[in-house]
KEKE-3310 file (N, C-alpha, C; in steps of 0.2 Angstrom, whole numbers, plus 5000, padded with zeros to 4 digits):
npx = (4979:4979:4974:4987:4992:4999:4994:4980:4984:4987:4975:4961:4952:4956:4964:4955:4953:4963:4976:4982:4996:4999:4985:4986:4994:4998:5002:5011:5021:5026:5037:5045:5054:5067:5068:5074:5091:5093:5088:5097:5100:5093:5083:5077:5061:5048:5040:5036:5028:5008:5005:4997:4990:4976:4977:4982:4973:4960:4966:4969:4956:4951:4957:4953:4940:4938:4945:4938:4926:4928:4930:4943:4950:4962:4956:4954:4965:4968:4955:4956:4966:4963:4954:4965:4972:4964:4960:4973:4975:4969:4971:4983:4982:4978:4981:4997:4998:5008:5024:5031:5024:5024:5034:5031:5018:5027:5034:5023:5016:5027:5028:5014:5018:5025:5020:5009:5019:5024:5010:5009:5020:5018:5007:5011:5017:5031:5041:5050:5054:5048:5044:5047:5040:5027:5024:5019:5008:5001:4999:4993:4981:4975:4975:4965:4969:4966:4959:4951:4957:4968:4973:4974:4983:4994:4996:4997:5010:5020:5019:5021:5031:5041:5040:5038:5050:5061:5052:5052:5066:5072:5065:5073:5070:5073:5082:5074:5060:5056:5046:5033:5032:5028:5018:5008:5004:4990:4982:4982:4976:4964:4958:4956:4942:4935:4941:4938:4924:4923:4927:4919:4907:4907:4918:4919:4905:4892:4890:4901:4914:4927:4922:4911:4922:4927:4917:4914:4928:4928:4936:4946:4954:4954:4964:4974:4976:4981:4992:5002:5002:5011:5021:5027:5028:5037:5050:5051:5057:5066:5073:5073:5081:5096:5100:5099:5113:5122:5118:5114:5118:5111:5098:5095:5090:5080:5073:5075:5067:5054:5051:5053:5041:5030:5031:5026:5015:5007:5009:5002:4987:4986:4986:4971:4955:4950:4939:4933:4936:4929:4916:4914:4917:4926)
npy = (5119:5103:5100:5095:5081:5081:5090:5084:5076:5084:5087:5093:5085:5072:5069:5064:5051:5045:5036:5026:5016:5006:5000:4992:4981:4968:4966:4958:4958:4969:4976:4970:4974:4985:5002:5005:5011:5031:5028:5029:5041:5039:5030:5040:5046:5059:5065:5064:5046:5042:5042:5030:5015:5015:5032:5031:5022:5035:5042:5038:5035:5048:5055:5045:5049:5061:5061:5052:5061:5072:5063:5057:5046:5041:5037:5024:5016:5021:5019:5004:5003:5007:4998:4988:4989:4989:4979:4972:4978:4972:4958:4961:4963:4952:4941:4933:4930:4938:4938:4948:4960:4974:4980:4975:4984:4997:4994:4996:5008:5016:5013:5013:5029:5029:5029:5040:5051:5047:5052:5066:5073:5072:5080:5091:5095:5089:5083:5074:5069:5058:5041:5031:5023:5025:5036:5032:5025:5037:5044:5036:5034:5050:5052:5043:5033:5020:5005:5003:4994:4993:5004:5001:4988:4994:5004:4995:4988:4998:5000:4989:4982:4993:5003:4992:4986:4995:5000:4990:4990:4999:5002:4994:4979:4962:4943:4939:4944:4938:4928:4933:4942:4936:4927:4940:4938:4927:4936:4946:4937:4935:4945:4947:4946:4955:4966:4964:4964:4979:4983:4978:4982:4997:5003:4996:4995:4987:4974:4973:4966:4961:4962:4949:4941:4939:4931:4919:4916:4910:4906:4907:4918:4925:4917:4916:4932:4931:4923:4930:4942:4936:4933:4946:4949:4943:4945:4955:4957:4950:4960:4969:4962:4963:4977:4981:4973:4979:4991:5007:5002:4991:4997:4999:4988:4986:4999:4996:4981:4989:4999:4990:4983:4992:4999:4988:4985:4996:4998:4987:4992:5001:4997:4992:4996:5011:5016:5008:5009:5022:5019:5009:4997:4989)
npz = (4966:4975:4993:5002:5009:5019:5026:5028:5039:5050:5053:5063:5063:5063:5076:5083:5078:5084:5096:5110:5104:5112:5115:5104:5105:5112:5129:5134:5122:5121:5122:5114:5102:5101:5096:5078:5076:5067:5050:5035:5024:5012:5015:5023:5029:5020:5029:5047:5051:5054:5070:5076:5070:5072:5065:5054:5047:5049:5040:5029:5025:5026:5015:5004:5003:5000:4986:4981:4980:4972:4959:4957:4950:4957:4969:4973:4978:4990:4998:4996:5004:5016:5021:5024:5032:5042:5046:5046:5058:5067:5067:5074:5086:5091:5106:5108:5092:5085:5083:5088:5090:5092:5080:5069:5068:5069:5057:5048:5050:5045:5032:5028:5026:5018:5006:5008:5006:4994:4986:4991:4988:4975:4972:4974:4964:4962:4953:4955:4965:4968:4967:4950:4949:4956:4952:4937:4941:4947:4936:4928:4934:4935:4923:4917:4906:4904:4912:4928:4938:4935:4939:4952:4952:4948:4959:4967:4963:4965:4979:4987:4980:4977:4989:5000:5005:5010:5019:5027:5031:5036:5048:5056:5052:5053:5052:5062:5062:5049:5050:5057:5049:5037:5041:5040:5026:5025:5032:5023:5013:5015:5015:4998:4994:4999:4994:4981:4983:4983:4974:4965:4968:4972:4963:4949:4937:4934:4926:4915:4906:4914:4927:4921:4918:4930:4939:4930:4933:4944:4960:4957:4951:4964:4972:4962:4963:4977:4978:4970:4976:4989:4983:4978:4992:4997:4989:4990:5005:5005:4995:5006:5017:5008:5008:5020:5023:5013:5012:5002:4986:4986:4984:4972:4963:4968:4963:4950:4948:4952:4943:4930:4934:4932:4919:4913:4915:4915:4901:4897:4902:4894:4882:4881:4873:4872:4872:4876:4891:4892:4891:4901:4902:4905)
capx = (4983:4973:4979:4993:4989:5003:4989:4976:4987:4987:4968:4959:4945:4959:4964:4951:4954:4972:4975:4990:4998:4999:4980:4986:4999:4997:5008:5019:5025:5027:5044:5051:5056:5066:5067:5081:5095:5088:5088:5103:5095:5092:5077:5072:5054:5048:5037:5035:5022:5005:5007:4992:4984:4968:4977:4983:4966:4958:4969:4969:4949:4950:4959:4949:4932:4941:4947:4929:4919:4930:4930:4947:4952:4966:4953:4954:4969:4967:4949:4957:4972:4960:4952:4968:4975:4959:4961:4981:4975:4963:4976:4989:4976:4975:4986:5000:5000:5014:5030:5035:5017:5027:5039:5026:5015:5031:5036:5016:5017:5032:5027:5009:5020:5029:5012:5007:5026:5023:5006:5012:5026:5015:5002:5016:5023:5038:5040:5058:5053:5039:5047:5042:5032:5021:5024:5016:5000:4997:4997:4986:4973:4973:4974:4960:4969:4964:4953:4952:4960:4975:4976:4975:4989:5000:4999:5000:5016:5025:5019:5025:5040:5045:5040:5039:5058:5063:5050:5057:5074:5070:5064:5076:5070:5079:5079:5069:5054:5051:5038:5028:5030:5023:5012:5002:5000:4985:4979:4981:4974:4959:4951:4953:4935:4931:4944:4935:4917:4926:4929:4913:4902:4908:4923:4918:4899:4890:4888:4908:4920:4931:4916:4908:4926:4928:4911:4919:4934:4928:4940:4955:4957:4956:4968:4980:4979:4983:4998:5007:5002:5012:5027:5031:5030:5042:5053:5054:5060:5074:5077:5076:5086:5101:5098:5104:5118:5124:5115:5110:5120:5107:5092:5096:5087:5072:5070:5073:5060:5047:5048:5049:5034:5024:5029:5022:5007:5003:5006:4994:4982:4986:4981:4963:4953:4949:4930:4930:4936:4925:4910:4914:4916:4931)
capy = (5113:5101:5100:5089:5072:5080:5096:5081:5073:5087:5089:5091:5080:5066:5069:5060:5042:5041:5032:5024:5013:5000:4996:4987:4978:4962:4969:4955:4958:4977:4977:4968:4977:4990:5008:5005:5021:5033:5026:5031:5049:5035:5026:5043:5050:5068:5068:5059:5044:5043:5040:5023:5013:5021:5038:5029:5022:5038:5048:5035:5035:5055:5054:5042:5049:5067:5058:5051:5066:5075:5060:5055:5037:5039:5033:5016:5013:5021:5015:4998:5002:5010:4990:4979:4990:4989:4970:4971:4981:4969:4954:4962:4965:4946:4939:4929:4930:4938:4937:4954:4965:4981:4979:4974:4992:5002:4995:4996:5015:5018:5011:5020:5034:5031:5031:5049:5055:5050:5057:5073:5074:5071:5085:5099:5097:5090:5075:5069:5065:5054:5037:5033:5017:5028:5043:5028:5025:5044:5049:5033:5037:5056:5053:5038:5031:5013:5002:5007:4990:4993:5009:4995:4984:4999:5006:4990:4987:5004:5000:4983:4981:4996:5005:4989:4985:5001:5001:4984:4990:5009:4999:4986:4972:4958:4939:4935:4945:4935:4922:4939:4947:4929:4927:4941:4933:4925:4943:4949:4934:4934:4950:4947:4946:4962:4971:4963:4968:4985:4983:4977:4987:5004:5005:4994:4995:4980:4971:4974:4962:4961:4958:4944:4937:4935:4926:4914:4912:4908:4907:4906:4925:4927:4913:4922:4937:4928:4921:4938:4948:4933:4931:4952:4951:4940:4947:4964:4956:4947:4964:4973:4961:4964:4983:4979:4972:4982:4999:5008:4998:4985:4999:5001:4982:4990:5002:4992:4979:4991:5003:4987:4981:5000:5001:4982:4986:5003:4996:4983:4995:5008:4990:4991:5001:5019:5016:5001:5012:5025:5015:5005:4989:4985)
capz = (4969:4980:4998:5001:5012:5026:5028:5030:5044:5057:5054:5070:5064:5064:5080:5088:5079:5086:5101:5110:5099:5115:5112:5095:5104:5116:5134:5133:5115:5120:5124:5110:5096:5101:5092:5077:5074:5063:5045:5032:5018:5005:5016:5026:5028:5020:5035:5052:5053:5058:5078:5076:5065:5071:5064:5046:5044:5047:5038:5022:5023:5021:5009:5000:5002:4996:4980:4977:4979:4966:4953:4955:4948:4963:4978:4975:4981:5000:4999:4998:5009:5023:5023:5024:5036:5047:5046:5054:5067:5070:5067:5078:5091:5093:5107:5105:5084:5080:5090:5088:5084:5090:5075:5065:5069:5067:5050:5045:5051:5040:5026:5024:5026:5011:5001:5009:5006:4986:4986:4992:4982:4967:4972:4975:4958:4964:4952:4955:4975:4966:4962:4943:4949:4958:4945:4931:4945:4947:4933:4923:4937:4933:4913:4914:4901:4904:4917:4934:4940:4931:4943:4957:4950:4948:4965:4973:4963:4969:4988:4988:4977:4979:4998:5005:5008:5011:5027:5032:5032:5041:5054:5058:5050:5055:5051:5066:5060:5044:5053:5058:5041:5033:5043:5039:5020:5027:5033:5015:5009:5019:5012:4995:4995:5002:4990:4978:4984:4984:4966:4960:4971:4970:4958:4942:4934:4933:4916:4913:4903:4920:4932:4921:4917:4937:4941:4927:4934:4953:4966:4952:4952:4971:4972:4959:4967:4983:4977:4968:4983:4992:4980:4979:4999:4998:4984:4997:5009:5002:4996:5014:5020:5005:5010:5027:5024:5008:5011:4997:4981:4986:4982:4964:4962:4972:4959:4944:4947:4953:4937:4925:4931:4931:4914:4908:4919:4912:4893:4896:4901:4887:4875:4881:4869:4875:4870:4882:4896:4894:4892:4909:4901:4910)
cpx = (4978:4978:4978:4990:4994:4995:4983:4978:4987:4981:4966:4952:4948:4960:4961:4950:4962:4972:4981:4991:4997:4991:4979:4990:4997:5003:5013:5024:5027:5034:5050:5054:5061:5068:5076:5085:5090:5093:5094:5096:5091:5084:5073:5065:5055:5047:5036:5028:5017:5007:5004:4993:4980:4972:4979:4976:4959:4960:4969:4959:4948:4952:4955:4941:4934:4942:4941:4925:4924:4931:4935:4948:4958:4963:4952:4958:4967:4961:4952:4965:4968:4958:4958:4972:4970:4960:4969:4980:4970:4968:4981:4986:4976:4982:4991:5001:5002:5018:5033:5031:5021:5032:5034:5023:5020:5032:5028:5015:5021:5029:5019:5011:5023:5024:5010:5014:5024:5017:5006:5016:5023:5012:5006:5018:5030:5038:5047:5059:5048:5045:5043:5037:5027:5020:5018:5008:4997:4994:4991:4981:4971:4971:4968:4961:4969:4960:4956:4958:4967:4979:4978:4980:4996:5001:5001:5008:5021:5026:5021:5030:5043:5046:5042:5048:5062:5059:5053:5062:5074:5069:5066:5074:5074:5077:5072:5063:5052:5048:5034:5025:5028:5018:5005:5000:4996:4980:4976:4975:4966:4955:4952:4948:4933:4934:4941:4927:4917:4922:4923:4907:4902:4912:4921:4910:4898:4886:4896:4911:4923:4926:4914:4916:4926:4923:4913:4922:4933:4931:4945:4957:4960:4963:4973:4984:4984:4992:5005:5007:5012:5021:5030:5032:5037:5050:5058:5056:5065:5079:5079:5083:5095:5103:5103:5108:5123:5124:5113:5113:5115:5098:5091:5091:5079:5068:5068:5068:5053:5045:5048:5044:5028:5026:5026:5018:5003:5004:5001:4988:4978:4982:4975:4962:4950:4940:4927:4929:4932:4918:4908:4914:4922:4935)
cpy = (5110:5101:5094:5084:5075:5085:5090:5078:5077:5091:5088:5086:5072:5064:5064:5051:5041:5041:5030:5019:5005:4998:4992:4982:4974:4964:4963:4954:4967:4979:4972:4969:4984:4995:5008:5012:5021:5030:5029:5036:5043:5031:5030:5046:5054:5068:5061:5055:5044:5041:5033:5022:5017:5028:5036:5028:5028:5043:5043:5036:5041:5056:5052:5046:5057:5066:5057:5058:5070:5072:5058:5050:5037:5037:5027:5014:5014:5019:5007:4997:5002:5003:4987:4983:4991:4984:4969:4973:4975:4962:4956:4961:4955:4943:4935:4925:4930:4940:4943:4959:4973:4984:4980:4980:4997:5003:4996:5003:5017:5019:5013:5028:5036:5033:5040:5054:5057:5053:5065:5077:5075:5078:5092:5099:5093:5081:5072:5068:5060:5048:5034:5025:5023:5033:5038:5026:5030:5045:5044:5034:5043:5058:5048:5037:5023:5011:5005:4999:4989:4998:5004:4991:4991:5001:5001:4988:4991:5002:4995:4981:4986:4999:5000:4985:4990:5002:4996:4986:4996:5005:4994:4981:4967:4950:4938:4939:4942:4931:4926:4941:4942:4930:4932:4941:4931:4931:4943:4944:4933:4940:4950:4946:4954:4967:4967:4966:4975:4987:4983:4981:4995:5007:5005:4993:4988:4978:4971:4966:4960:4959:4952:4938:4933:4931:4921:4910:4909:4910:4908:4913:4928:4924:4916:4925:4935:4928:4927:4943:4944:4933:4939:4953:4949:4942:4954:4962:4953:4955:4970:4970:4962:4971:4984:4977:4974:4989:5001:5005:4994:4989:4999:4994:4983:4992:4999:4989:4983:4994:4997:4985:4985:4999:4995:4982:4991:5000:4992:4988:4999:5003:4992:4997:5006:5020:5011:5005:5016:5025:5010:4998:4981:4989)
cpz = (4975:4988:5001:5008:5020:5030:5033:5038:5050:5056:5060:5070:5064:5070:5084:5087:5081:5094:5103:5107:5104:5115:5107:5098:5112:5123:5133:5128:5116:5119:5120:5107:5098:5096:5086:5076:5067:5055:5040:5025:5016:5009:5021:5024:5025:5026:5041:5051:5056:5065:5080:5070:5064:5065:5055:5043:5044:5040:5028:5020:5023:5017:5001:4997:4997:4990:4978:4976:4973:4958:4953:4955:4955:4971:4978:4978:4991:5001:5000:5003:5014:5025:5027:5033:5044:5049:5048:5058:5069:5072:5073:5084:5095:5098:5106:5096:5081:5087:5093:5086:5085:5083:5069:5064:5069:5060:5045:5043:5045:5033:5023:5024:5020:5004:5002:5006:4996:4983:4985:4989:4974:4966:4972:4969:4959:4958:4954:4959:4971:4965:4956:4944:4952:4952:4939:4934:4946:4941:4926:4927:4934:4926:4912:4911:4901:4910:4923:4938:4938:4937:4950:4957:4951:4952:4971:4970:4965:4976:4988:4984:4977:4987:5002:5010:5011:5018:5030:5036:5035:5045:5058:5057:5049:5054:5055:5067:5053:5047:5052:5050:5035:5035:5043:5031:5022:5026:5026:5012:5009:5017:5005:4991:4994:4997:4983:4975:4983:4978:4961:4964:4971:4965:4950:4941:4933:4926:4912:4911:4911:4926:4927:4921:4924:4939:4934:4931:4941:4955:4962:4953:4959:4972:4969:4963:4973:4984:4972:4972:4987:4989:4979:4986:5000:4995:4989:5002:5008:4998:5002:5016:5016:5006:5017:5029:5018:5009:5003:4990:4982:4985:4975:4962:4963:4965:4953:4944:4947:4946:4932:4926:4930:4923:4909:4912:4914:4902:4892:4896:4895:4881:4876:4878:4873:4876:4875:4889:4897:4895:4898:4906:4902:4914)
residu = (UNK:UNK:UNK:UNK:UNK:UNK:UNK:UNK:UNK:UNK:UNK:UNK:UNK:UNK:UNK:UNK:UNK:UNK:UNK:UNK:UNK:UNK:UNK:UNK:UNK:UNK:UNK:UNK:UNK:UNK:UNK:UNK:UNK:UNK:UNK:UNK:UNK:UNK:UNK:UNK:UNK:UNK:UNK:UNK:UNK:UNK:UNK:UNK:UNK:UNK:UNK:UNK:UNK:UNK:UNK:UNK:UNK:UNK:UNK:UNK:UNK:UNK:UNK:UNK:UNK:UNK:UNK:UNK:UNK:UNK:UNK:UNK:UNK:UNK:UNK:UNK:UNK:UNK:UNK:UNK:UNK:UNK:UNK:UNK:UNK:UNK:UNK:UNK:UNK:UNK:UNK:UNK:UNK:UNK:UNK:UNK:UNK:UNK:UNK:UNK:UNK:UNK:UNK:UNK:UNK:UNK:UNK:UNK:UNK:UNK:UNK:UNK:UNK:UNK:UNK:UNK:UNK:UNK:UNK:UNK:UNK:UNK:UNK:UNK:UNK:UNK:UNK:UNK:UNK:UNK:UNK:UNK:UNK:UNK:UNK:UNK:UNK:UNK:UNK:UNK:UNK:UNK:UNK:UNK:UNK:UNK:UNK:UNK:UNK:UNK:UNK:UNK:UNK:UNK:UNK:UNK:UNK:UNK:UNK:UNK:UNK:UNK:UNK:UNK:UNK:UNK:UNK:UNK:UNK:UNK:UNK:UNK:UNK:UNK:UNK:UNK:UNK:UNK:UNK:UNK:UNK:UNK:UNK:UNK:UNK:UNK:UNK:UNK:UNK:UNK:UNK:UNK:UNK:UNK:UNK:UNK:UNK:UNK:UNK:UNK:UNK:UNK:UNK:UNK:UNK:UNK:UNK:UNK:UNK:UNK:UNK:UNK:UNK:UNK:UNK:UNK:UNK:UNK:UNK:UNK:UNK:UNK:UNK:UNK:UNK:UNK:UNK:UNK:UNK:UNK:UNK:UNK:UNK:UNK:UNK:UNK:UNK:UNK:UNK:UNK:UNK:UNK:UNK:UNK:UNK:UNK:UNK:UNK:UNK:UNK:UNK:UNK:UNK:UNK:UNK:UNK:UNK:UNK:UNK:UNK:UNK:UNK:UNK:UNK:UNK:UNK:UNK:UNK:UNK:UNK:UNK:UNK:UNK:UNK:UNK:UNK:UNK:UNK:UNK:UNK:UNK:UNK)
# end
């Protein structure tokens, strides 16, 4: 059994990128948000969140590099989470941006927490703490039964159609945090690039089906992307907000969408032929 992503978290080689969170956060925005009551079962942690940024993005880049060195198809994702969440810190960091950054870095914290929680859950054996969106993204990493960017679609649809409303609403998300929580659609939007560069430099082999299509496509793809990042952020949030005014009845939505689109994710992958895959041709 590999050890589990909490063991990684009270590493003492961690230690040293976590910092006070008021670093991330502009002093006049400190005192916005305050602390919501603790969250009802159905939307609590296994385990407490990192304490930073700095500590999620160290703790997502160990992860990462651990994944790589042993071959695992599961390190693209915290390889491209560790980026975007370097680029919030970095956004929040800027003064007067967002109206509420404390709010903002709590529910950020939450919400890579729910990624280490399903991780965790996965590595212990425990599959019925896993949800089956995640369950559908472990397990076509580990089986390599399709392209590696399929593994990227599928964990983004677990973290964002499903984690993501669930940390909204943990965190008291309230209307007057959607301007913030739009406005880092830009953010997102803004390193498409980089999670791109990720893709084509270290993930996917050069001379691929999937790399030539995308120098084809130009900006169309980035663009896409852009715009389905933008429209499931959206989706979670209309369901946070039904969450917080229903409780859990208004989870059962949550789940549905996320497991339909793991399972028309992963059959599309399962289409592409097995010869393609292994040969690095997409």
């Amino acid at each position: 059994m590999q050890t589990p992503v909490s063991s990684l978290r009270r590493s003492p080689s961690l230690g040293a990128v976590a910092s006070s969170r008021a670093a991330l956060v502009p002093v006049e925005a400190r005192a916005l948000s305050p602390l919501p009551p603790k969250p009802p079962a159905f939307l609590a942690l296994r385990e407490p969140p990192p304490a930073t940024l700095e500590a999620a993005i160290g703790q997502l880049g160990a992860l990462s590099r651990r994944l790589a060195a042993q071959g695992d198809r599961r390190a693209i994702f915290p390889a491209i989470y560790e980026m975007q969440v370097r680029a919030m810190a970095a956004d929040l960091a800027v003064p007067g941006r967002y109206a509420d950054p404390a709010w903002m870095t709590r529910m950020a914290l939450d919400f890579a927490q729910r990624y280490f929680d399903a991780f965790d859950a996965y590595e212990q054996g425990d599959r019925a703490a896993v949800p089956e969106a995640w369950l559908r993204a472990f397990d076509h990493a580990r089986q390599a039964r399709g392209p590696v960017t399929n593994e990227l679609m599928l964990s983004m649809n677990a973290h964002i159609n499903h984690d993501l409303a669930l940390s909204v609403a943990a965190t008291g998300g309230e209307p007057s945090h959607r301007k913030d929580f739009e406005r880092f659609n830009a953010c997102l939007k803004a390193n498409v690039d980089g999670v791109q560069a990720l893709l084509e430099g270290h993930l996917r082999p050069r001379g691929s089906i999937a790399g030539t299509l995308d120098k084809l496509a130009g900006p169309l793809d980035e663009w896409l992307a852009g715009r389905m990042i933008a429209a499931w952020r959206a989706t979670a949030w209309r369901h946070a907000m039904a969450i917080a005014q229903r409780g859990e009845p208004a989870y059962a939505p949550v789940v549905r969408r996320a497991t339909w689109n793991a399972r028309v994710i992963d059959a599309v992958g399962q289409a592409v032929p097995a010869s393609w895959v292994k040969r690095g041709l997409i």
